[in-house]
MARVOFI-158009 format. One record per atom (N, C-alpha, C, O): residue number from 1; atom name; x, z negated, y; residue in three letters. Coordinates in pm, 1 decimal, always signed. Example, Ala and Ser with C-alpha at 12.3 -4.5 7.8 and 13.67 -1.06 7.14 Angstrom:
! MARVOFI-158009
(1; "N"; (+1319.0; -780.0; -569.0); "ALA")
(1; "CA"; (+1230.0; -780.0; -450.0); "ALA")
(1; "C"; (+1320.0; -780.0; -330.0); "ALA")
(1; "O"; (+1423.6; -846.5; -331.9); "ALA")
(2; "N"; (+1285.0; -708.0; -225.0); "SER")
(2; "CA"; (+1367.0; -714.0; -106.0); "SER")
(2; "C"; (+1290.0; -787.0; +3.0); "SER")
(2; "O"; (+1340.9; -803.9; +113.8); "SER")
! end
This chain:
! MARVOFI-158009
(1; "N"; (-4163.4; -16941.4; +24725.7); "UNK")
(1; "CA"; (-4101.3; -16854.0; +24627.5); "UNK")
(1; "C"; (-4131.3; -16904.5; +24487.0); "UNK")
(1; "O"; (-4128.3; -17024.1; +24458.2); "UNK")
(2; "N"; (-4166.1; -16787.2; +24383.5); "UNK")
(2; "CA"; (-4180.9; -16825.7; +24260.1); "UNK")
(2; "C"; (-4046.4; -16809.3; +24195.7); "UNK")
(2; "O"; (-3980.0; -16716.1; +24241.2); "UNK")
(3; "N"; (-3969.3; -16909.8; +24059.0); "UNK")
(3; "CA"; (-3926.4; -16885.8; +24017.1); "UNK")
(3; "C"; (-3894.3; -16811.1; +23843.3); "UNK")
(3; "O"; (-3960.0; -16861.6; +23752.2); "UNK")
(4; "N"; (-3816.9; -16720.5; +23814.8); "UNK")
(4; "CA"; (-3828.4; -16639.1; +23682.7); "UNK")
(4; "C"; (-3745.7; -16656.1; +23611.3); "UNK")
(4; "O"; (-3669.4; -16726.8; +23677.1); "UNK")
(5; "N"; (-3685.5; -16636.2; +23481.9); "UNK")
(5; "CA"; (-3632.5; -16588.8; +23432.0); "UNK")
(5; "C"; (-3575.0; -16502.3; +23438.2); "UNK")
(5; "O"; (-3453.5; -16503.5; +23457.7); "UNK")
(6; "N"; (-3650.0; -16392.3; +23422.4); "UNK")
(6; "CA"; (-3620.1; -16257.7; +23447.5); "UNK")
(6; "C"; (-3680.3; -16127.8; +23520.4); "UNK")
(6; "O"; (-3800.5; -16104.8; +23506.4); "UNK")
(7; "N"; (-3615.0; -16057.7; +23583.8); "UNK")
(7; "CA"; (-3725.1; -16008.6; +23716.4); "UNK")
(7; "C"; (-3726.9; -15808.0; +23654.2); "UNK")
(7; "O"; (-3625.0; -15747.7; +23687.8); "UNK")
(8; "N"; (-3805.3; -15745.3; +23595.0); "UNK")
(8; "CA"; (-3778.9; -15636.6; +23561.9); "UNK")
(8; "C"; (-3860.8; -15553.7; +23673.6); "UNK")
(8; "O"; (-3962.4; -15596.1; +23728.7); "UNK")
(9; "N"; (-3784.3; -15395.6; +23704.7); "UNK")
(9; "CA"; (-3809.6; -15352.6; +23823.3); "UNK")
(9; "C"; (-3871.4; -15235.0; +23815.2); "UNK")
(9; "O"; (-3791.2; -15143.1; +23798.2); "UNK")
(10; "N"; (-3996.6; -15198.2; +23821.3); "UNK")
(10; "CA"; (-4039.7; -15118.5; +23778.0); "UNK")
(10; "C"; (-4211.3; -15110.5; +23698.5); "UNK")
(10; "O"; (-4221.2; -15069.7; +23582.8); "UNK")
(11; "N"; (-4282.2; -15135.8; +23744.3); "UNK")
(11; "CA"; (-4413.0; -15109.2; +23648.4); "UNK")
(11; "C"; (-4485.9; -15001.2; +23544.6); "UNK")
(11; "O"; (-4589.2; -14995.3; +23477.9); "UNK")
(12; "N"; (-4368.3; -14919.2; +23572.0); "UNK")
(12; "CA"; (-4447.7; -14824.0; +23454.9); "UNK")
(12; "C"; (-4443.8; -14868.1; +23331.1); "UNK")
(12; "O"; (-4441.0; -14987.6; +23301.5); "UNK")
(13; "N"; (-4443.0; -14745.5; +23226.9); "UNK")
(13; "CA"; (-4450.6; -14777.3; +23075.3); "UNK")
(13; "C"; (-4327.0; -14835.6; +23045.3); "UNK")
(13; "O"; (-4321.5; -14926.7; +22962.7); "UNK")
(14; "N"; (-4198.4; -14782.2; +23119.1); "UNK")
(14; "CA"; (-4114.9; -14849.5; +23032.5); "UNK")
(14; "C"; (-4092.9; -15022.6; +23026.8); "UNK")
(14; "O"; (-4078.8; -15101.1; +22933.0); "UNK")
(15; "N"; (-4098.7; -15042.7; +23209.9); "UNK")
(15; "CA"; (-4107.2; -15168.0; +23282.1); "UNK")
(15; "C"; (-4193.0; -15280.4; +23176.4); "UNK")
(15; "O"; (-4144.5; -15380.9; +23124.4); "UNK")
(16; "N"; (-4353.8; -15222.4; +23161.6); "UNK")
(16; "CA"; (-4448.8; -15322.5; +23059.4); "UNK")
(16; "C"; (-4367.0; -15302.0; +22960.8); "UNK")
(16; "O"; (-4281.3; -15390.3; +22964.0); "UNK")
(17; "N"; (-4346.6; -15214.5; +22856.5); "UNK")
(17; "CA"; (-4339.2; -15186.2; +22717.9); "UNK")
(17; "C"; (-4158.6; -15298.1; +22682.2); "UNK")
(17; "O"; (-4137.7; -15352.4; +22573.7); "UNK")
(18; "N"; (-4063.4; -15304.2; +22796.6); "UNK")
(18; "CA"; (-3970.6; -15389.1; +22791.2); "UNK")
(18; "C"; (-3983.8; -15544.8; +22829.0); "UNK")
(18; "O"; (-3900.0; -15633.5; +22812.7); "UNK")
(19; "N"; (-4137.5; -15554.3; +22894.6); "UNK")
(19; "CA"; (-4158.0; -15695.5; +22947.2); "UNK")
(19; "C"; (-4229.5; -15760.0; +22796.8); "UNK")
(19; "O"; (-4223.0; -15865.8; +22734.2); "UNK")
(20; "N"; (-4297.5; -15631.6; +22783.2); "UNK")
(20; "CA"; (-4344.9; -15754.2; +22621.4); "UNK")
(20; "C"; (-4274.0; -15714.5; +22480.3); "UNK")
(20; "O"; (-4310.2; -15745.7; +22366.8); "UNK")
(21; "N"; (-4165.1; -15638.5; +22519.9); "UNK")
(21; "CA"; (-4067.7; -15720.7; +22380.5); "UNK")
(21; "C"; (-3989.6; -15830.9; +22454.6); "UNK")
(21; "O"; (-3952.6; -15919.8; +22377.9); "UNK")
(22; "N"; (-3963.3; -15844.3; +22551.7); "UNK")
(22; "CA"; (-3891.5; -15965.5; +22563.0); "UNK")
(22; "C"; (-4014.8; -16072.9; +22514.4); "UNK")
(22; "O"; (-4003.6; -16143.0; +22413.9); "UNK")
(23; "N"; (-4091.1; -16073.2; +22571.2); "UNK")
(23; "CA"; (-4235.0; -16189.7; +22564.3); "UNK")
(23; "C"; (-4241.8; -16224.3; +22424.8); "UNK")
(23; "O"; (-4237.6; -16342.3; +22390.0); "UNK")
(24; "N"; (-4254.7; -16105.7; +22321.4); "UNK")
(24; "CA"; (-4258.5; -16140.7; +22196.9); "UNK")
(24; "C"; (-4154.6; -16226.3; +22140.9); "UNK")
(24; "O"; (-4178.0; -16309.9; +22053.6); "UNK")
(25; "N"; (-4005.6; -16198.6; +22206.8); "UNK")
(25; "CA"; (-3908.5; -16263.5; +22140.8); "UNK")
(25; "C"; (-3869.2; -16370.6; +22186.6); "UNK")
(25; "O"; (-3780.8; -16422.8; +22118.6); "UNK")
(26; "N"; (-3913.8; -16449.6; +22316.3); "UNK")
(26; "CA"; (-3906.8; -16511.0; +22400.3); "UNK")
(26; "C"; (-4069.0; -16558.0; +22493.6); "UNK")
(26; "O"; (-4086.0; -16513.8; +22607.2); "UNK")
(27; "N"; (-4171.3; -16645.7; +22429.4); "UNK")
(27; "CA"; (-4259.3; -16621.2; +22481.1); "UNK")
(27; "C"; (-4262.4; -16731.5; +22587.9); "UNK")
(27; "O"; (-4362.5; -16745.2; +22658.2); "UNK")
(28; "N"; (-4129.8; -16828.7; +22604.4); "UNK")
(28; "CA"; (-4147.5; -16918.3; +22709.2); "UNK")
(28; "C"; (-4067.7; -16838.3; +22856.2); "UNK")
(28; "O"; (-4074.6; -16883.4; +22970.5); "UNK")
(29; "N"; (-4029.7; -16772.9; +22834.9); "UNK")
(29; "CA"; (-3925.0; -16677.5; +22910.6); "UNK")
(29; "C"; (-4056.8; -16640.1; +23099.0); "UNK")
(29; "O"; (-4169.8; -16594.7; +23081.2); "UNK")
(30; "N"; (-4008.3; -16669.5; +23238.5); "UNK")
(30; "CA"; (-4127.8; -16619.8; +23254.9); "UNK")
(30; "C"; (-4049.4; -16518.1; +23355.3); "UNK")
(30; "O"; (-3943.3; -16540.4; +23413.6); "UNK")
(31; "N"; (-4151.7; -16368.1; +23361.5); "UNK")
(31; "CA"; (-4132.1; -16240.2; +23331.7); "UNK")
(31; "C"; (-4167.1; -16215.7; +23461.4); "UNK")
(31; "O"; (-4260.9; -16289.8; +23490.8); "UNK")
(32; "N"; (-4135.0; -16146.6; +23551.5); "UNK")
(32; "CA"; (-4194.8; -16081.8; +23688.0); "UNK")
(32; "C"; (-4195.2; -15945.9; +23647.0); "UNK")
(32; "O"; (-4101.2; -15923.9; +23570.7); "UNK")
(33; "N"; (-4268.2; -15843.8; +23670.2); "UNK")
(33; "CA"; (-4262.2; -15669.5; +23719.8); "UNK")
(33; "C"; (-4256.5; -15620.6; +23861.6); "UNK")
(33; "O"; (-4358.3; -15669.6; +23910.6); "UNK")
(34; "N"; (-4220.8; -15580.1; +23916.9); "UNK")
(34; "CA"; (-4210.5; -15590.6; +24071.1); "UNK")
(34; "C"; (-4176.0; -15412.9; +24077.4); "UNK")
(34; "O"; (-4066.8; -15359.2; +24058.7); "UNK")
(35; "N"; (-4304.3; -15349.2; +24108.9); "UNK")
(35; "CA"; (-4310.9; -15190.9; +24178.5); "UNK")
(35; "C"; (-4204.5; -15164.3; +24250.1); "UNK")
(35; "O"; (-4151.2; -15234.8; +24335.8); "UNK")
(36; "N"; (-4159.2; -15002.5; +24191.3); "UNK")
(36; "CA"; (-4021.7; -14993.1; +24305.2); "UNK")
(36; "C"; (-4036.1; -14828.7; +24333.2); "UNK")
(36; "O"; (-3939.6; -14762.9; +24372.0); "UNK")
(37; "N"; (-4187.0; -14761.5; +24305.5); "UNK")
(37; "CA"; (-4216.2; -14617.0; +24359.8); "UNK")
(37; "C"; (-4174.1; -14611.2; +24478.6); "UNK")
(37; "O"; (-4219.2; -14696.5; +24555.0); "UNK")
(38; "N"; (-4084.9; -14520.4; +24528.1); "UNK")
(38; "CA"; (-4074.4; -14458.8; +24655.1); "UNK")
(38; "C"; (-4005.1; -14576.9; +24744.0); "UNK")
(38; "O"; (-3989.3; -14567.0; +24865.7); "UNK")
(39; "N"; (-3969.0; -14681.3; +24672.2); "UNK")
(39; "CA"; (-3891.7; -14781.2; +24740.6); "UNK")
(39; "C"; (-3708.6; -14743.7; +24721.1); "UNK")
(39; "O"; (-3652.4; -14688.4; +24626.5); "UNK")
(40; "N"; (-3651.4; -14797.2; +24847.4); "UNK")
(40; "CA"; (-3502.9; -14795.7; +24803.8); "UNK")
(40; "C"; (-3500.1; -14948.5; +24743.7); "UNK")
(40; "O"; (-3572.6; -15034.3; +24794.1); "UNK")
(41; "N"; (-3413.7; -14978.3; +24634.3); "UNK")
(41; "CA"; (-3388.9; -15075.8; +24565.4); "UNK")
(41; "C"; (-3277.3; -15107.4; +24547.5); "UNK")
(41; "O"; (-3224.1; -15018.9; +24480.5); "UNK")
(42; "N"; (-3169.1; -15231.6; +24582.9); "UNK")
(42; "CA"; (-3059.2; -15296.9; +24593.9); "UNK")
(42; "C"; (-3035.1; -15360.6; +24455.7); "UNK")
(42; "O"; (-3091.9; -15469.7; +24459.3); "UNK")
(43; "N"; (-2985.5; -15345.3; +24352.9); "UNK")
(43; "CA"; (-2948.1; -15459.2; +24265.4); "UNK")
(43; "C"; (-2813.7; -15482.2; +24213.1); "UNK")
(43; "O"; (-2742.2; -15396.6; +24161.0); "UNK")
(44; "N"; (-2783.8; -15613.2; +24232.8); "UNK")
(44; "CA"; (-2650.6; -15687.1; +24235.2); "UNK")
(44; "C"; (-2709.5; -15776.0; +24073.4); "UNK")
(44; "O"; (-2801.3; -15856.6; +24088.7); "UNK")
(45; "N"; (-2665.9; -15760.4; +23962.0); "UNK")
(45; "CA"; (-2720.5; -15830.2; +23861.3); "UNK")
(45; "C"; (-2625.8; -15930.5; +23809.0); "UNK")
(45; "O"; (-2507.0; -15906.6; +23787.4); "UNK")
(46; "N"; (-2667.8; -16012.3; +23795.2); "UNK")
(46; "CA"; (-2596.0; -16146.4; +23732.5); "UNK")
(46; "C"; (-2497.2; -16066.6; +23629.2); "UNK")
(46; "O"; (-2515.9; -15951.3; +23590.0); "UNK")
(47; "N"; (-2399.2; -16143.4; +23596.9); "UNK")
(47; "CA"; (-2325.3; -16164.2; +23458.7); "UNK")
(47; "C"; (-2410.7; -16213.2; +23327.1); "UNK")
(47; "O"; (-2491.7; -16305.0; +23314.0); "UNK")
(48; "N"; (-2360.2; -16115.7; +23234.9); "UNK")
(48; "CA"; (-2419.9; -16144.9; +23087.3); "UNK")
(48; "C"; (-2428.9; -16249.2; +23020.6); "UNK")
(48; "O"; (-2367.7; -16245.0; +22914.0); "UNK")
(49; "N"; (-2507.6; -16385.4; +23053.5); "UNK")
(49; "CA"; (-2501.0; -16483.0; +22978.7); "UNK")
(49; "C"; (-2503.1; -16599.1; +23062.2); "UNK")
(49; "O"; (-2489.1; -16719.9; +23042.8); "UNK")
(50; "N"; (-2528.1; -16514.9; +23175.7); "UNK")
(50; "CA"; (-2518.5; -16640.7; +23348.1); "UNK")
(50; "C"; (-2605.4; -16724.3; +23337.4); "UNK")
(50; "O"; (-2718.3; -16684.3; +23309.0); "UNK")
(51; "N"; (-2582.1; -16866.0; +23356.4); "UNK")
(51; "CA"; (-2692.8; -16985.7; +23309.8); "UNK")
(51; "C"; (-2771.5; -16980.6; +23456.5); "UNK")
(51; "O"; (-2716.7; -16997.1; +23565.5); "UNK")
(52; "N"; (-2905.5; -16955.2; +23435.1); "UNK")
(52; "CA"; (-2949.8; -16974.7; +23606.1); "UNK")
(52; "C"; (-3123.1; -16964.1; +23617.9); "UNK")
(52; "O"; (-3204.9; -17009.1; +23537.6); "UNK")
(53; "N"; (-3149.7; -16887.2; +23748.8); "UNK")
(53; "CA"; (-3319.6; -16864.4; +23766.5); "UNK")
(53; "C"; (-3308.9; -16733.3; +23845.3); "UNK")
(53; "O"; (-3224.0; -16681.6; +23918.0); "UNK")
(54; "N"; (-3418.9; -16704.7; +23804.6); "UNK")
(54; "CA"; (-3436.0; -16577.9; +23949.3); "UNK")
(54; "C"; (-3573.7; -16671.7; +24040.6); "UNK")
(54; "O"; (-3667.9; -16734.3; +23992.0); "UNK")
(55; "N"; (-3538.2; -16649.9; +24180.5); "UNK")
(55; "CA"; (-3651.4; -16645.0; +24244.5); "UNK")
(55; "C"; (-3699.0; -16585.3; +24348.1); "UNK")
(55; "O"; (-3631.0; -16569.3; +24449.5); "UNK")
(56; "N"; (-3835.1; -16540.1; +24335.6); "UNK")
(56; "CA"; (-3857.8; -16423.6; +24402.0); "UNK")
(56; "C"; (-3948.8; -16459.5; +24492.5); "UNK")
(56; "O"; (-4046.8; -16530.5; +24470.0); "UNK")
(57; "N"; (-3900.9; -16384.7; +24652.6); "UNK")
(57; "CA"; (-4050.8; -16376.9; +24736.5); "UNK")
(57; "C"; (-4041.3; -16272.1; +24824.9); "UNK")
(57; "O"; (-3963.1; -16179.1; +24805.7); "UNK")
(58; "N"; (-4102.7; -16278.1; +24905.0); "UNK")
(58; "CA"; (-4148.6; -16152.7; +25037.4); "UNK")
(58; "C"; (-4294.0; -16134.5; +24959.8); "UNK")
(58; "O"; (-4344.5; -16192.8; +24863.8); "UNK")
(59; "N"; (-4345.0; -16009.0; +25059.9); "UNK")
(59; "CA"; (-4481.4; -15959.6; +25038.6); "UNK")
(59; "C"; (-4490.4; -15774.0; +25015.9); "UNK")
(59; "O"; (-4413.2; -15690.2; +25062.5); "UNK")
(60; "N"; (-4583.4; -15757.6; +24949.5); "UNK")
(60; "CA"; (-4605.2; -15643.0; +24978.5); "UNK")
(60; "C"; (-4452.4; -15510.5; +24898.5); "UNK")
(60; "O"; (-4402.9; -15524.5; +24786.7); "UNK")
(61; "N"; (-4420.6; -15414.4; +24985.5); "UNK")
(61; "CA"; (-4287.1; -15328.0; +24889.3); "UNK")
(61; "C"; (-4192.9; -15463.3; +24968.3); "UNK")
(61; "O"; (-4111.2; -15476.8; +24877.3); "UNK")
(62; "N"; (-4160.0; -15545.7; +25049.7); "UNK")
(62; "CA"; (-4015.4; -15597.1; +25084.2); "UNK")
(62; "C"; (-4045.2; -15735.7; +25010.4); "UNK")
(62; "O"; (-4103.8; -15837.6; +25046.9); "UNK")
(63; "N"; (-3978.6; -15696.9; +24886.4); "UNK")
(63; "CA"; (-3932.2; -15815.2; +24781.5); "UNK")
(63; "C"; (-3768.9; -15897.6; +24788.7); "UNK")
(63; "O"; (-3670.2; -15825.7; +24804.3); "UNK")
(64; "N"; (-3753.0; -16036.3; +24777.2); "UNK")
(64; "CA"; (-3627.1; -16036.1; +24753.5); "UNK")
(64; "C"; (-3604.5; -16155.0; +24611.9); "UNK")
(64; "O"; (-3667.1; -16258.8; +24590.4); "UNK")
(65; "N"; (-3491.4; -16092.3; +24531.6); "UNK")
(65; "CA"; (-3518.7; -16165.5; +24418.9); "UNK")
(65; "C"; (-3378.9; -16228.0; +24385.0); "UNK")
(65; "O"; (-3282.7; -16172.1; +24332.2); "UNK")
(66; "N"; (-3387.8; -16324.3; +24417.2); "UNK")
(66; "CA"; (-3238.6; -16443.8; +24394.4); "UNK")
(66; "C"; (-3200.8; -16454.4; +24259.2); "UNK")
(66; "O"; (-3299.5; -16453.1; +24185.7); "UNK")
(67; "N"; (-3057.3; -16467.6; +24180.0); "UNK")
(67; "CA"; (-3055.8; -16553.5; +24055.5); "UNK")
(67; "C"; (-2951.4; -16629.8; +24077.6); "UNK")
(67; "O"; (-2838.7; -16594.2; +24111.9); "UNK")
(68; "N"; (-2997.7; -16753.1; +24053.8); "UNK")
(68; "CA"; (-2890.0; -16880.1; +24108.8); "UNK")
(68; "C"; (-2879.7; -16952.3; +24041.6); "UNK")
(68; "O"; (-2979.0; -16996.0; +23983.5); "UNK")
(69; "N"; (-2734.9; -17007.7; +24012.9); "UNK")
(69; "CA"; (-2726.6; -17090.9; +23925.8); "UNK")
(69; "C"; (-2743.3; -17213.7; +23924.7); "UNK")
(69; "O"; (-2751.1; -17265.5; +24036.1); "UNK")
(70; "N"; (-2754.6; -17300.8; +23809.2); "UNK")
(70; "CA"; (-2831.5; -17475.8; +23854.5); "UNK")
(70; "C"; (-2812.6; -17556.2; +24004.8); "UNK")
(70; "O"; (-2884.0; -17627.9; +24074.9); "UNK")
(71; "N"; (-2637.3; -17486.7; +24013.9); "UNK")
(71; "CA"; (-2624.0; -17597.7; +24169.2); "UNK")
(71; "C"; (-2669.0; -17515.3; +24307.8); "UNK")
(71; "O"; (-2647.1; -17544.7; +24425.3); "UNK")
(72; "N"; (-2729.5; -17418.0; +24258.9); "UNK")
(72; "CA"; (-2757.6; -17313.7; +24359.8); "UNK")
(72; "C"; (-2672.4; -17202.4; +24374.7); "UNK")
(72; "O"; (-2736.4; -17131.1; +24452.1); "UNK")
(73; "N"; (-2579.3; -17150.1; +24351.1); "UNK")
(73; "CA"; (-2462.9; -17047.5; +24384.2); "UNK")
(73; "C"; (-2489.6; -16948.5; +24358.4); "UNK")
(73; "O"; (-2516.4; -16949.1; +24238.2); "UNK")
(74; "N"; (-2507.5; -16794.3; +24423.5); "UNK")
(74; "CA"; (-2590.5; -16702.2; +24409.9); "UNK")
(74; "C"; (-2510.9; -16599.3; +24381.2); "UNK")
(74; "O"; (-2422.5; -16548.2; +24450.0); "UNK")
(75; "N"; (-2570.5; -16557.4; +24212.7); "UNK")
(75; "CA"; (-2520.1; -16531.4; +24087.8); "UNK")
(75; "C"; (-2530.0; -16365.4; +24080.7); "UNK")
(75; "O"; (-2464.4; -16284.2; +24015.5); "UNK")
(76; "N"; (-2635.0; -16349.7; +24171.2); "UNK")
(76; "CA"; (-2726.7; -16168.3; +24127.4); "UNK")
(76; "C"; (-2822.9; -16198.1; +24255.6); "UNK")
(76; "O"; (-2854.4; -16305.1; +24307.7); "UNK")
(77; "N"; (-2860.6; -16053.1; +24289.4); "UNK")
(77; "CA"; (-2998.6; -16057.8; +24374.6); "UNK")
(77; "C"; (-3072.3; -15910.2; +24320.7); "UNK")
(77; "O"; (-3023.3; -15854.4; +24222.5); "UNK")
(78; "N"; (-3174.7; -15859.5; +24380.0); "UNK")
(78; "CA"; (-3232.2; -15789.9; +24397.7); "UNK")
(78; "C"; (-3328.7; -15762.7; +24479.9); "UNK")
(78; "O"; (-3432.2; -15829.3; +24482.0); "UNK")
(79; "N"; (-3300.2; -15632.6; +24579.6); "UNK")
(79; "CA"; (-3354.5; -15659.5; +24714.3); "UNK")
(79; "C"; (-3455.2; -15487.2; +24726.3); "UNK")
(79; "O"; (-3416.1; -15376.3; +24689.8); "UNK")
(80; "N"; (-3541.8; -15511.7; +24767.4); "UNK")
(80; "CA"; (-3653.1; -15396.8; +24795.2); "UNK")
(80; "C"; (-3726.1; -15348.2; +24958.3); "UNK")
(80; "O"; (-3736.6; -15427.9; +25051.5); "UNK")
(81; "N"; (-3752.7; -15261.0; +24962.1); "UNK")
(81; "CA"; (-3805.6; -15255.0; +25087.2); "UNK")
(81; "C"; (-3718.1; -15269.6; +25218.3); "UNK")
(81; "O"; (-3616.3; -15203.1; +25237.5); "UNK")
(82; "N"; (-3772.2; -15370.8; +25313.3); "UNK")
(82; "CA"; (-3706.8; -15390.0; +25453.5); "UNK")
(82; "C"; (-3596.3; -15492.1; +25393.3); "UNK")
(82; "O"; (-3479.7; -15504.8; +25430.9); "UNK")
(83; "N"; (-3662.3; -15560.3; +25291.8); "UNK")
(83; "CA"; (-3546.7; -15685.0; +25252.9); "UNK")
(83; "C"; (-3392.9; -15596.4; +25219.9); "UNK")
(83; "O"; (-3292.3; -15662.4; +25245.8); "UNK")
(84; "N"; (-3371.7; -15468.7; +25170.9); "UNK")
(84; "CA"; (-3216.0; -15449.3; +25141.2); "UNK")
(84; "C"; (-3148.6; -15432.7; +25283.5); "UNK")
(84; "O"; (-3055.4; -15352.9; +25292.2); "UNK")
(85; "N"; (-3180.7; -15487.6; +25371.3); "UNK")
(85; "CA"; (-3112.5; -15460.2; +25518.7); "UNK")
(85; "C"; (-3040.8; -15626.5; +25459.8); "UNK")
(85; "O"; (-2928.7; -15643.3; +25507.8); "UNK")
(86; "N"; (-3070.1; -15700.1; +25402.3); "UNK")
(86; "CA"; (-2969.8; -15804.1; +25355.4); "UNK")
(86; "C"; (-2874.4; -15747.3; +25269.4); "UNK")
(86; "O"; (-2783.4; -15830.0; +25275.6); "UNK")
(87; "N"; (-2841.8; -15668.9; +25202.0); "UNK")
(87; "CA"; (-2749.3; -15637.0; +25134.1); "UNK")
(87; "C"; (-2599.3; -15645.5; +25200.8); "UNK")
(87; "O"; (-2556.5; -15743.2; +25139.4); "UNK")
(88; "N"; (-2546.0; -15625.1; +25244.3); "UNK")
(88; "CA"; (-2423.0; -15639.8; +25291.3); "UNK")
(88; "C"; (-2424.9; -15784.5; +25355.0); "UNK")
(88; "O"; (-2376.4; -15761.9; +25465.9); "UNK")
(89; "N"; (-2445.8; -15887.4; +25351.4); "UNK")
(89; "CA"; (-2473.4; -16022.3; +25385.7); "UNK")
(89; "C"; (-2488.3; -16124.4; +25240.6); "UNK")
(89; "O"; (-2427.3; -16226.5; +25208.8); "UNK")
(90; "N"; (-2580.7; -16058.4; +25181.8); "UNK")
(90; "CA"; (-2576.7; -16088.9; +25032.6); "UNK")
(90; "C"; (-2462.4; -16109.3; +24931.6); "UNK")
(90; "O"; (-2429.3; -16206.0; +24863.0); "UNK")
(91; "N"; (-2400.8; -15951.9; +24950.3); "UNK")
(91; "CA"; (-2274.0; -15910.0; +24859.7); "UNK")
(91; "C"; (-2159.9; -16044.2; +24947.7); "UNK")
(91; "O"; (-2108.0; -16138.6; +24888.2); "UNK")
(92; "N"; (-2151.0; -16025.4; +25041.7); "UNK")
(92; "CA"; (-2045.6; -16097.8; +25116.3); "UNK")
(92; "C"; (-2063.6; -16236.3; +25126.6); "UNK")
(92; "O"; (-1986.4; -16301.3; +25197.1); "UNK")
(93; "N"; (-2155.5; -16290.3; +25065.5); "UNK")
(93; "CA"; (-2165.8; -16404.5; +25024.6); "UNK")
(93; "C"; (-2145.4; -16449.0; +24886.8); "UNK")
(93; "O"; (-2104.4; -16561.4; +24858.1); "UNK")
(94; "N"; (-2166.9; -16383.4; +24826.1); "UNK")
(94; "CA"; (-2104.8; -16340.8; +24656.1); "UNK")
(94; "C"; (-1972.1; -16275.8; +24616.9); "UNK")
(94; "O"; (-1943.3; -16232.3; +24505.4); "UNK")
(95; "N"; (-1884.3; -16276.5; +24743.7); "UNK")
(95; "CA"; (-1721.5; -16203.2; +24709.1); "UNK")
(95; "C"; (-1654.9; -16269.9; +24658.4); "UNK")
(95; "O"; (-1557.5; -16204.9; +24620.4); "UNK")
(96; "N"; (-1643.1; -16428.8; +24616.7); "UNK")
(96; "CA"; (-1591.2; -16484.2; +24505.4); "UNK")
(96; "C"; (-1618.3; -16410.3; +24352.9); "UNK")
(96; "O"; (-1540.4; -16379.0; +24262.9); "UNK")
(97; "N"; (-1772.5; -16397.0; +24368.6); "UNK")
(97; "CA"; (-1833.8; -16398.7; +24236.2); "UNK")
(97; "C"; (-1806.7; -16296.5; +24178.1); "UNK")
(97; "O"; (-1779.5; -16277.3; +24059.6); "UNK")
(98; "N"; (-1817.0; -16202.9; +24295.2); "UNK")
(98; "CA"; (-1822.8; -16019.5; +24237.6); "UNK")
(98; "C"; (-1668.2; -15990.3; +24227.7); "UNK")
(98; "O"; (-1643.0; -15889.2; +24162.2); "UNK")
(99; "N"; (-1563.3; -16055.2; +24277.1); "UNK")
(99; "CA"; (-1405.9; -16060.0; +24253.8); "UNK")
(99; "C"; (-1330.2; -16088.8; +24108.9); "UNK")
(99; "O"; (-1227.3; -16041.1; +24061.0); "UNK")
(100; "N"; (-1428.2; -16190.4; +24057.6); "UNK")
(100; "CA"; (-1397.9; -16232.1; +23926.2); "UNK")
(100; "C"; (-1409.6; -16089.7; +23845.3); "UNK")
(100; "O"; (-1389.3; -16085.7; +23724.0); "UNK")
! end
C-alpha cells in the first residue's frame, strides 16, 4: 500500500483542476486521483483537521483507501468497487469515532 495525504475521487476536470490547486499551495502534500466512472463509491471522511495518512491499495476499479491516525486508529476510509462489501465492518469499527 501507498501512502497519501490526500486521496481525491474522481479523474475528470474537476478531480485534476482541484489536485493542482492543492499542489500549488501545498507542493509537498502527496495527491492520489483514483477513477470512480460507473463505480459505486463508499466514503466515510476524516474530521476537519484530523492529524493522519491516507493509504491506499487494491487493483484495478476495487480500491481501498484508509486515513489513520499516527498510532494507527482508523479516522476515514474510502472504499470502491468489490472493496465497499467492507463497509459495514469498516463503519463498525469506527463507532467510537463516528459517535463523537
Amino acid at each position: 500500500m501507498q501512502a497519501f495525504d490526500i486521496v481525491i475521487i474522481g479523474t475528470d476536470m474537476a478531480g485534476v483542476a482541484t489536485a493542482r490547486e492543492i499542489r500549488k499551495r501545498n507542493a509537498d502534500l502527496a495527491i492520489a486521483l483514483a477513477e470512480a466512472a460507473g463505480l459505486t463509491v463508499v466514503v466515510c471522511p476524516p474530521r476537519p483537521g484530523a492529524e493522519g495518512a491516507w493509504t491506499v491499495g487494491g487493483e484495478g476499479p476495487d480500491r481501498r483507501a484508509v486515513f489513520a491516525a499516527p498510532g494507527g486508529q482508523v479516522l476515514g476510509f474510502a472504499l470502491t468497487g468489490a472493496e465497499t462489501k467492507a463497509r459495514q465492518a469498516m463503519a463498525k469499527a469506527m463507532a467510537d469515532v463516528l459517535a463523537v
